[in-house]
C-alpha positions in Angstrom: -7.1 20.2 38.4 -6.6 16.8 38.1 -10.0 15.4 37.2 -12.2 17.2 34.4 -15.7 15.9 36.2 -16.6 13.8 39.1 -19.8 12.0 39.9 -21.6 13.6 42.5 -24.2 12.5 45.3 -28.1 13.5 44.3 -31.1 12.3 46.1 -33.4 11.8 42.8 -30.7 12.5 39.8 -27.6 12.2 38.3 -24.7 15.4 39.0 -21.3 15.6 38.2 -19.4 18.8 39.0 -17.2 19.5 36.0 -14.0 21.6 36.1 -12.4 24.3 33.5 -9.4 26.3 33.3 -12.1 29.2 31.1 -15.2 28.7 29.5 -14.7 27.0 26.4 -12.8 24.2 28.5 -15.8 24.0 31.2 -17.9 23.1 28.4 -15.5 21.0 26.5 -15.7 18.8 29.7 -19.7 19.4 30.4 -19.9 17.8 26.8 -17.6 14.5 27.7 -18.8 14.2 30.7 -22.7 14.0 29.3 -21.2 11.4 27.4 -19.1 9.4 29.5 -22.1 9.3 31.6 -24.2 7.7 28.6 -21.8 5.5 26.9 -18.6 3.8 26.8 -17.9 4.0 23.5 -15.6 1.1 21.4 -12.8 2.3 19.2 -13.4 5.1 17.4 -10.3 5.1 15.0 -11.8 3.9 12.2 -15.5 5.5 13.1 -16.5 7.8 9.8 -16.9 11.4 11.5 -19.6 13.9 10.8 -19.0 17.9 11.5 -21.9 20.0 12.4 -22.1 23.6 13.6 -24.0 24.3 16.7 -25.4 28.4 17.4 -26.2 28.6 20.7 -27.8 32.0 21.9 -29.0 32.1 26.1 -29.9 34.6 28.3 -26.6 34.5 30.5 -23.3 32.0 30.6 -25.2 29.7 32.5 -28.0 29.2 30.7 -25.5 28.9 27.7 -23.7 25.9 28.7 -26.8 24.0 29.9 -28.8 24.8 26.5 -25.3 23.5 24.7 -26.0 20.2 26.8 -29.2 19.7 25.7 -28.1 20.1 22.2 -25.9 17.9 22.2 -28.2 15.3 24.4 -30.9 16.3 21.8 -28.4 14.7 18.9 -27.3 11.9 21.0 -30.8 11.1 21.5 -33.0 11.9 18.2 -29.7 11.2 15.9 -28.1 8.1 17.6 -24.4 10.1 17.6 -22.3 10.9 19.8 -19.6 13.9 19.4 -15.9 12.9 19.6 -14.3 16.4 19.2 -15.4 19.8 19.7 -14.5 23.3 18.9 -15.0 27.1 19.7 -15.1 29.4 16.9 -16.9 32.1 18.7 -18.5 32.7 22.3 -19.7 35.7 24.2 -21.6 35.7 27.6 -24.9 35.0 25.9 -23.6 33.4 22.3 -21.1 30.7 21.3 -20.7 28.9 17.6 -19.4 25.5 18.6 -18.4 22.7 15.8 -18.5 19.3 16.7 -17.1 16.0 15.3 -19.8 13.1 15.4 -20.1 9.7 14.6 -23.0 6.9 14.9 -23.5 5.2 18.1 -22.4 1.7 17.0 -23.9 -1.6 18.4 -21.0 -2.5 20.5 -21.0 0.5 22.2 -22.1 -0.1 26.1 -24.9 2.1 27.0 -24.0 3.2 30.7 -27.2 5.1 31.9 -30.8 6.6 30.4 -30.1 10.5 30.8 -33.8 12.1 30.3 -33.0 15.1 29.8 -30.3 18.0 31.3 -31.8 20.1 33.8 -30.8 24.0 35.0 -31.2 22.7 38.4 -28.4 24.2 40.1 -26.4 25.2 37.3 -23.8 28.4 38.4 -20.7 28.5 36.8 -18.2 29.2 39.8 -14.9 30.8 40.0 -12.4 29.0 41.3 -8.4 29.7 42.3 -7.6 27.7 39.0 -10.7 28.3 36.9 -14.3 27.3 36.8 -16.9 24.5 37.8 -20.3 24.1 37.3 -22.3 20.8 38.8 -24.8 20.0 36.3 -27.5 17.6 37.3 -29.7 15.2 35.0 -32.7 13.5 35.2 -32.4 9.8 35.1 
């Protein structure tokens, strides 16, 4: 796969279709593109970097990656940060234990879009010949 996540046409919202080689790397990708799609951020090599732990617990993988979105929106939002790095320490079809590296949204960052919120509208992860995709649309 060549591109991690594309932008994709919606009537009302905003969708991207993100690509993984397995689960973890889906929503590795879910999570930048949520963010590329808010910000363009400035350097962030000498950005002081916060860790927090995120437990996620959903009814099915789908749900899953979309309530890990809104998380992560939820900080973006309420917080002002924005996560730089992320890791998997533990996942399951219905649980995961994520940690994440943040730091503060900084002034000269370039705000690219409102996203409202992340909806389940259409979210299925799907297999595909060299992993998985899900299209995960937003309301703008």
């Amino acid at each position: 796969m060549n591109k991690k996540w594309v932008v994709i046409p919606h009537t009302a919202d905003y969708a991207v279709q993100v690509h993984g080689r397995d689960f973890p790397e889906l929503a590795s990708n879910c999570i930048t593109a949520l963010k590329e799609s808010m910000y363009q951020l400035t350097d962030i090599s000498r950005s002081s970097l916060s860790r927090k732990s995120l437990k996620i617990h959903s009814l099915d993988q789908n749900s899953l990656l979309i309530d890990l979105l809104r998380e992560i929106h939820y900080l973006i939002i309420s917080e002002k940060i924005i996560p730089i790095s992320c890791n998997f320490s533990d996942w399951s079809e219905k649980n995961l234990k994520i940690y994440c590296f943040f730091r503060k949204i900084e002034a000269a960052d370039v705000k690219i879009r409102e996203i409202k919120a992340v909806t389940y509208h259409d979210a299925i992860i799907l297999k595909e010949p060299r992993g998985l995709s899900i299209r995960i649309v937003c309301d703008v």
